[in-house]
C-alpha positions as CSV (number, residue, x, y, z in Angstrom):
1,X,1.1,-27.7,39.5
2,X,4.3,-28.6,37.2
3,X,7.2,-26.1,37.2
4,X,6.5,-25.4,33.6
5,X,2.8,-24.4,34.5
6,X,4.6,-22.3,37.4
7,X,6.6,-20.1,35.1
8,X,3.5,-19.7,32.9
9,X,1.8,-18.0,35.5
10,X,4.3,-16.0,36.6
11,X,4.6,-14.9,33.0
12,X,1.0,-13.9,32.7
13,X,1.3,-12.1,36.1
14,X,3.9,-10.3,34.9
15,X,3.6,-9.8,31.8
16,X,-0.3,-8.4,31.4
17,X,-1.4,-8.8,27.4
18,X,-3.1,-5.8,26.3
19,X,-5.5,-5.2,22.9
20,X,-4.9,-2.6,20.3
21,X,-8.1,-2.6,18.1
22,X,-7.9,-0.8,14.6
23,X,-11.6,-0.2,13.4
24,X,-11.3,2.6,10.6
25,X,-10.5,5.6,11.9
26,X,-9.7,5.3,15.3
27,X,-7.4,2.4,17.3
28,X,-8.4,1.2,21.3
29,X,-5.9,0.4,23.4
30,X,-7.5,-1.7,26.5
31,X,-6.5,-3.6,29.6
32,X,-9.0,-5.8,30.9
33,X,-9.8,-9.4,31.4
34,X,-13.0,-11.4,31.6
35,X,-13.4,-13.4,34.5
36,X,-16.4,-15.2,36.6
37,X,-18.6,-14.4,33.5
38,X,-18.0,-10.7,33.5
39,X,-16.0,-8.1,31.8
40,X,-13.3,-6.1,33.5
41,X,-11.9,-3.2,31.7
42,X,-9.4,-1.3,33.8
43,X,-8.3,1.5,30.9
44,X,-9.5,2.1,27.4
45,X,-8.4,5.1,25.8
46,X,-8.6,5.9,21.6
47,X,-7.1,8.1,19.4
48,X,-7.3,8.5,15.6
49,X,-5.4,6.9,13.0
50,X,-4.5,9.3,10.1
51,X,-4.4,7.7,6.5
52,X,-1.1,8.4,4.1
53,X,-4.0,9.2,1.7
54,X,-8.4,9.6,1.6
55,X,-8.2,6.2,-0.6
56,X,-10.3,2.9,1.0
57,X,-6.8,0.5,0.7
58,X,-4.7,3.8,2.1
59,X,-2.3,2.2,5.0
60,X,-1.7,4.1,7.8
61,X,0.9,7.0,8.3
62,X,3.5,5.3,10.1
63,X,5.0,8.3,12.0
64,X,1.8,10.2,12.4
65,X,0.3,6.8,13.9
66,X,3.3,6.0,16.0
67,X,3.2,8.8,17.8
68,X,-0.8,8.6,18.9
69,X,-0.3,5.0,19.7
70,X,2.7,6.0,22.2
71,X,0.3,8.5,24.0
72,X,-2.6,6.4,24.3
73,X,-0.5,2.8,25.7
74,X,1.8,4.8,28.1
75,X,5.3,4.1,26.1
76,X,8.3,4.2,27.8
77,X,11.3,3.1,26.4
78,X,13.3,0.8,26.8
79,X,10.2,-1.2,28.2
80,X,7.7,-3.2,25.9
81,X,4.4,-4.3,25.9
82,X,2.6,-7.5,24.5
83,X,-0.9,-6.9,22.9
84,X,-3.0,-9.2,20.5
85,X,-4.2,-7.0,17.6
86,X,-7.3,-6.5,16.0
87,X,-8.0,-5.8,12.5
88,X,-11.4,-4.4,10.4
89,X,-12.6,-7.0,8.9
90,X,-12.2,-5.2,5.4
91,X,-8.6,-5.8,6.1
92,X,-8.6,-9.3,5.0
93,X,-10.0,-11.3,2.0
94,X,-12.3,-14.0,3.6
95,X,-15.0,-16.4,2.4
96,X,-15.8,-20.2,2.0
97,X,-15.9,-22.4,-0.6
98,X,-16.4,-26.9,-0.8
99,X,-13.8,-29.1,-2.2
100,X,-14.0,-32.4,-2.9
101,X,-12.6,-35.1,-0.3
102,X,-10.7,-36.9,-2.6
103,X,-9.0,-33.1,-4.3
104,X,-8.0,-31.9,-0.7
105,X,-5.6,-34.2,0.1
106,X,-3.4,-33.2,-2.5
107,X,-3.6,-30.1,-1.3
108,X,-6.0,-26.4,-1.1
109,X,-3.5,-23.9,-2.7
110,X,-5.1,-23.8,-6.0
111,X,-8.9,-23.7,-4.8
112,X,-7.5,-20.6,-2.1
113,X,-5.8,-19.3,-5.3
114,X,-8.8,-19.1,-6.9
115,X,-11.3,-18.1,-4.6
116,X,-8.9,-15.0,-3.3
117,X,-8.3,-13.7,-7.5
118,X,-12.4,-13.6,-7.2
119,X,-12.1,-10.6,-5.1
120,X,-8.5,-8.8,-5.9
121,X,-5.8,-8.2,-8.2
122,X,-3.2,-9.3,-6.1
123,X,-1.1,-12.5,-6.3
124,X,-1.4,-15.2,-4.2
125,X,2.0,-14.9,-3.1
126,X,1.2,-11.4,-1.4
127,X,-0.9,-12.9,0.8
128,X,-0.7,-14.5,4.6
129,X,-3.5,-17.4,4.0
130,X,-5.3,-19.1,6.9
131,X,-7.4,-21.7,6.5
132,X,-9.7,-24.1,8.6
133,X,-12.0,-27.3,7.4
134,X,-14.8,-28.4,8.1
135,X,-16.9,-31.9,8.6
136,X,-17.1,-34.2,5.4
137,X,-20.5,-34.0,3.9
138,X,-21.8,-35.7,1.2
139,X,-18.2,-36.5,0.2
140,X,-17.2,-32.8,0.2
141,X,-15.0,-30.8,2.7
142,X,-16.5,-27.4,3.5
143,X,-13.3,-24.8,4.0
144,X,-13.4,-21.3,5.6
145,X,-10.0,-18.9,4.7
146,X,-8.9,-15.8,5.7
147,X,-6.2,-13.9,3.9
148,X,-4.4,-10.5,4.4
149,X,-2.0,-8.7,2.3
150,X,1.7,-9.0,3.6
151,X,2.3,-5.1,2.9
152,X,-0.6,-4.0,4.9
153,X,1.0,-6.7,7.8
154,X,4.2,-4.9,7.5
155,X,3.1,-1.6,7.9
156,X,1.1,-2.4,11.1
157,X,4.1,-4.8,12.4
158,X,6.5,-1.5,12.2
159,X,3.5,1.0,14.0
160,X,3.4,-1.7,16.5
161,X,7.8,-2.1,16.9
162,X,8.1,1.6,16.8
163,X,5.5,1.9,20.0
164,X,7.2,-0.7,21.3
165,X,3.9,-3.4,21.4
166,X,5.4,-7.1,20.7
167,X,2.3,-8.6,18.8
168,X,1.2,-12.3,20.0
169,X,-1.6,-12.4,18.1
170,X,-3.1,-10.6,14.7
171,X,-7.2,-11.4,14.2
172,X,-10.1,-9.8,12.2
173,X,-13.0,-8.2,14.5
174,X,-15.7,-10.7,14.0
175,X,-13.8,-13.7,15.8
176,X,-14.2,-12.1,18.9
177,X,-17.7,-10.9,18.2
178,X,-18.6,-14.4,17.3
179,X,-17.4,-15.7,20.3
180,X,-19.3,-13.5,22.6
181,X,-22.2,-13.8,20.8
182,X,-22.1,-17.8,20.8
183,X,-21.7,-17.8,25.0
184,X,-24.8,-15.7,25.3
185,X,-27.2,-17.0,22.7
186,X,-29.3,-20.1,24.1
187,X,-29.8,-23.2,21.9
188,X,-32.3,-22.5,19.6
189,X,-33.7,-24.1,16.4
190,X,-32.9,-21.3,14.1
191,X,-29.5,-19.7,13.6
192,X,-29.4,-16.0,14.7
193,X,-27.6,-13.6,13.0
194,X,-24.6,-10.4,13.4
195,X,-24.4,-7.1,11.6
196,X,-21.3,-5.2,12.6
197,X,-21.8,-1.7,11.4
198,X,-18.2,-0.7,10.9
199,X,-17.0,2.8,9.5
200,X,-15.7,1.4,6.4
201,X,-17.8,-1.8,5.8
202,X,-20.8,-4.0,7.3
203,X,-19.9,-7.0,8.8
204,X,-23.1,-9.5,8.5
205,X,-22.4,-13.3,9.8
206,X,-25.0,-16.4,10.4
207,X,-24.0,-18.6,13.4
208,X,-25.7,-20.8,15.9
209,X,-24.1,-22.8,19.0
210,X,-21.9,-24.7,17.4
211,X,-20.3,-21.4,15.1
212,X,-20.3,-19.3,12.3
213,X,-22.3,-20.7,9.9
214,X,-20.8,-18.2,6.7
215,X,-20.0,-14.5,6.8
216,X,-19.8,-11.4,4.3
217,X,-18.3,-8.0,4.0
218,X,-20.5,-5.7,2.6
219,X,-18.8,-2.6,0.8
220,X,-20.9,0.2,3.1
221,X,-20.6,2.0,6.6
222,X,-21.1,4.8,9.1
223,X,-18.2,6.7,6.2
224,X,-20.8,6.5,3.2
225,X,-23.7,8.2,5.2
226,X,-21.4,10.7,6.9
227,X,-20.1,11.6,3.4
228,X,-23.6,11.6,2.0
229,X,-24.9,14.2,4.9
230,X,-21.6,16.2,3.9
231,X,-22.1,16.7,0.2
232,X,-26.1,17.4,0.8
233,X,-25.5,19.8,3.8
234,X,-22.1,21.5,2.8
235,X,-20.7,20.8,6.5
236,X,-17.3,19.4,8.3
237,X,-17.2,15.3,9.4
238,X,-17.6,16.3,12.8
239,X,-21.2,18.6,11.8
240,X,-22.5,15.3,10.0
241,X,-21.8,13.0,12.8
242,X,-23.7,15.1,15.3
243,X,-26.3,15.1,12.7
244,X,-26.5,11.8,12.3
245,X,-26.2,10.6,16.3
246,X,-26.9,13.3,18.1
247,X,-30.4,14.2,16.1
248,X,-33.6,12.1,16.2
249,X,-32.9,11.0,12.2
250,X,-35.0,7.8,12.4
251,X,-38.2,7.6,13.9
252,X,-39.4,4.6,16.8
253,X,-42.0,3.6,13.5
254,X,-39.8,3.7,10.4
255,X,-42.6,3.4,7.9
256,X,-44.7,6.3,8.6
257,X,-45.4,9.3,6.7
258,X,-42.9,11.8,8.7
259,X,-40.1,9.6,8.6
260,X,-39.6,11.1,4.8
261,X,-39.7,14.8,5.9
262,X,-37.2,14.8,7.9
263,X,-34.1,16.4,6.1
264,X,-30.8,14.4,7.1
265,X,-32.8,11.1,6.5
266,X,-33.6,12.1,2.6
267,X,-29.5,13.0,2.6
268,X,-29.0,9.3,3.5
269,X,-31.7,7.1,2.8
270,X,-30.1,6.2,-0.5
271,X,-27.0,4.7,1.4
272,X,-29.7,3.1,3.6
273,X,-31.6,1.2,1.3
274,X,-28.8,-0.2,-0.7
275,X,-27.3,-1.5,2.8
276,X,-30.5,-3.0,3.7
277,X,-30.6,-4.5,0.3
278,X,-27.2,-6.3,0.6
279,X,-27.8,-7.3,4.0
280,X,-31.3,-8.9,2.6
281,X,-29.7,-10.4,-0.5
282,X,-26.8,-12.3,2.2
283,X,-29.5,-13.5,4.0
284,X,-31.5,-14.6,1.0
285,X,-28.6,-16.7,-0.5
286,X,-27.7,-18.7,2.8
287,X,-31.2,-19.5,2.6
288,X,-31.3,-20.6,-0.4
289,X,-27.7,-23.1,-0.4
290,X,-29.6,-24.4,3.2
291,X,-33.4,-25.0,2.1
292,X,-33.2,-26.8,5.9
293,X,-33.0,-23.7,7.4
294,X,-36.4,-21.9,7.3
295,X,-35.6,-18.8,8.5
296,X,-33.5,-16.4,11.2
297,X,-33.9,-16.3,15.3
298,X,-32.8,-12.8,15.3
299,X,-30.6,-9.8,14.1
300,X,-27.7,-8.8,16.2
301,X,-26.0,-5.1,15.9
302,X,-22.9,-3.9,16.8
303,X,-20.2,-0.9,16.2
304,X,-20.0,2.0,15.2
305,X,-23.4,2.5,13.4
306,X,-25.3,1.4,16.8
307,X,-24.8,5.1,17.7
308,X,-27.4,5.8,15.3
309,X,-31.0,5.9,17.3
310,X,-33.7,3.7,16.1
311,X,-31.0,1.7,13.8
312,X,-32.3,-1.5,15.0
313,X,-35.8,-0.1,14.2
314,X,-35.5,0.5,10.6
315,X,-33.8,-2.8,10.1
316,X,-36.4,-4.9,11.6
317,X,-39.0,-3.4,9.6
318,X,-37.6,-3.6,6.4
319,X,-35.9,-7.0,7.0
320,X,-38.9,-8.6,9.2
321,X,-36.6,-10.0,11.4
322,X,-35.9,-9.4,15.1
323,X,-33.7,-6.7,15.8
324,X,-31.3,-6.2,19.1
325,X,-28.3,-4.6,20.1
326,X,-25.0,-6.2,20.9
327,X,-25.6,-5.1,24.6
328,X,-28.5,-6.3,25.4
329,X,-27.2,-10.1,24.1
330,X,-24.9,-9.6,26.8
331,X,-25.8,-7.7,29.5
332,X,-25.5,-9.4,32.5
333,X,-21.7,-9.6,31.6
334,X,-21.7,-5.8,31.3
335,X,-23.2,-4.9,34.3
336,X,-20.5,-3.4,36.0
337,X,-18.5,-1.5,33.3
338,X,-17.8,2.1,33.5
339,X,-17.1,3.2,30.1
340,X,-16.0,6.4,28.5
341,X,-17.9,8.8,27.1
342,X,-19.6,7.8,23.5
343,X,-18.7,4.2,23.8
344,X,-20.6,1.2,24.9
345,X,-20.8,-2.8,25.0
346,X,-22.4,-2.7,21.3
347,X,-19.4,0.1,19.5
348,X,-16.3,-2.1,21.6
349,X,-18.2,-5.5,20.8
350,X,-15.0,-6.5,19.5
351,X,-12.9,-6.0,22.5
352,X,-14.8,-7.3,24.4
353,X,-15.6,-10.6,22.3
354,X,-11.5,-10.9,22.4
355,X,-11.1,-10.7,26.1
356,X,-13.4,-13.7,25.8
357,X,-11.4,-15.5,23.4
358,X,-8.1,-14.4,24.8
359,X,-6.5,-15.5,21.2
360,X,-3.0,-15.1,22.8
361,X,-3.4,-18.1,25.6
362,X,-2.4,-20.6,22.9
363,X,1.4,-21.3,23.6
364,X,1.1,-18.1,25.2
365,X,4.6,-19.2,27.5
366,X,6.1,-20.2,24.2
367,X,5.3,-16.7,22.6
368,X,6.4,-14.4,25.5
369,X,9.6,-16.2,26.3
370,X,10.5,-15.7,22.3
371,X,9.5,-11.8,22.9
């Protein structure tokens, strides 16, 4: 082993890298590690993030934040931590689009220009961009971009310097999930696919083996049927949540004649259908730009909106697809995990895809010596 590859691990050995998820209304902060094909968490604790306003682009209070994030990751000053950072994926503007071969060489900007104005207001300029490309096909380069405003960046880069967390790495939620999900599917013919039920927003993504194939935001969460059980039943968020989780709202066979009397499904089943109906019409236009592909493995579920009994139920008969959860896709790597109370694999699927990925290993020396 070099002397350079000496000092890295006595960096990492010293200097333990830490996650600090932000998934709507709460954050994570986790140490853990994944290693011999199974998940160690040694501490997760949450707390919730409070909103300078009740507005979907509100940023976070800085102060109010700063001061939960402090009692949840053990600050001490003068001391620092380094933790990789994950963002909702409503956080970011992402999609893919196809240029031609001969039109990227002289560069992306104006395609990314274009593609971002689709879906905001904002100028480009405002914007980090990423972007990757794909194989040439057919004389045209596929490329996938993810974009996130600089203001909302500088708002969590300050929560992070007042708490004092040094940030190695800043990624959305589904890189993580893809990851995890790619190590424990098997190669199969058809491409299987993820809905992340996020407070805020759905996550829905198509991948196989080789990676995500195309992925979507859609504009509804767990938020748009707690508020819709709060306006029908008059009641506080915490009243509608137990409603929600803690009652049997959707029944083991979703299409029978009971499932409509039951009260706090009639509140929601509006909500319901129209998410079912975006998730169909995703589905429906990847199968339509890939006539090749003649249909979907499975349906994965994740976050937040697995607490919901019989989720996976509903889905798969209204979708005819197979539905799972997030847990079972991995559940030898889970085996040993004590977790706390109302969380499991499928509502931290994004932590734990992350400790997979480890985003921070890339010139991880470089990064820590510059901290």
């Amino acid at each position: 082993m070099s002397l350079i590859e000496q000092l890295n691990e006595w960096l990492i050995a010293r200097s333990p890298v830490y996650l600090l998820e932000f998934s709507g209304k709460k954050m994570r902060w986790c140490e853990g590690c994944w290693k011999d094909n199974r998940f160690e968490i040694k501490r997760l604790k949450s707390a919730e993030i409070v909103y300078e306003s009740a507005q979907p682009d509100a940023l976070p209070d800085v102060a109010a934040t700063v001061k939960e994030l402090r009692a949840i990751s053990g600050y001490r000053f003068p001391f620092e931590k380094h933790a990789a950072i994950i963002l909702p994926d409503h956080f970011f503007t992402f999609g893919s689009f196809l240029v031609p071969a001969v039109a990227a060489r002289s560069g992306l900007q104006p395609f990314l220009e274009r593609e971002i104005h689709k879906t905001t207001t904002l100028a480009f300029k405002d914007f980090h961009v990423r972007y990757e490309l794909g194989e040439k096909r057919e004389n045209r380069i596929p490329v996938q971009y993810c974009a996130i405003s600089r203001t909302r960046m500088q708002t969590l880069f300050q929560i992070a310097e007042r708490s004092g967390i040094v940030s190695l790495s800043v990624q959305p939620a589904f890189t993580g999930l893809v990851k995890a999900l790619k190590t424990a599917t098997a190669e199969a013919r058809h491409p299987s696919v993820f809905v992340h039920l996020g407070e805020r927003t759905t996550t829905a993504g198509i991948f196989n083996r080789e990676g995500l194939l195309t992925i979507h935001t859609i504009d509804r969460g767990l938020n748009d049927l707690l508020t819709a059980i709060k306006n029908a039943c008059n009641c506080n968020n915490e009243q509608a949540f137990s409603k929600l989780t803690d009652e049997i709202v959707l029944l083991e066979d979703p299409n029978c004649e009971a499932q409509g009397e039951i009260e706090t499904y009639q509140n929601i089943e509006a909500v319901l259908i129209d998410l079912l109906q975006k998730i169909y019409g995703f589905l429906l236009l990847f199968s339509n730009d890939h006539p090749e592909e003649s249909g979907f493995l499975k349906i994965i579920l994740s976050g937040e909106g697995t607490k919901i009994r019989n989720i996976d139920r509903l889905i798969n008969a209204n979708l005819g697809i197979p539905t799972t959860f997030f847990q079972s896709e991995v559940d030898m790597m889970v085996s040993t995990l004590t977790l706390p109370e109302k969380e499991s694999p499928s509502t931290i699927a994004a932590l734990l895809g992350n400790l997979m990925l480890s985003p921070w290993l890339l010139e991880r020396y470089d990064r820590i010596m510059a901290a």
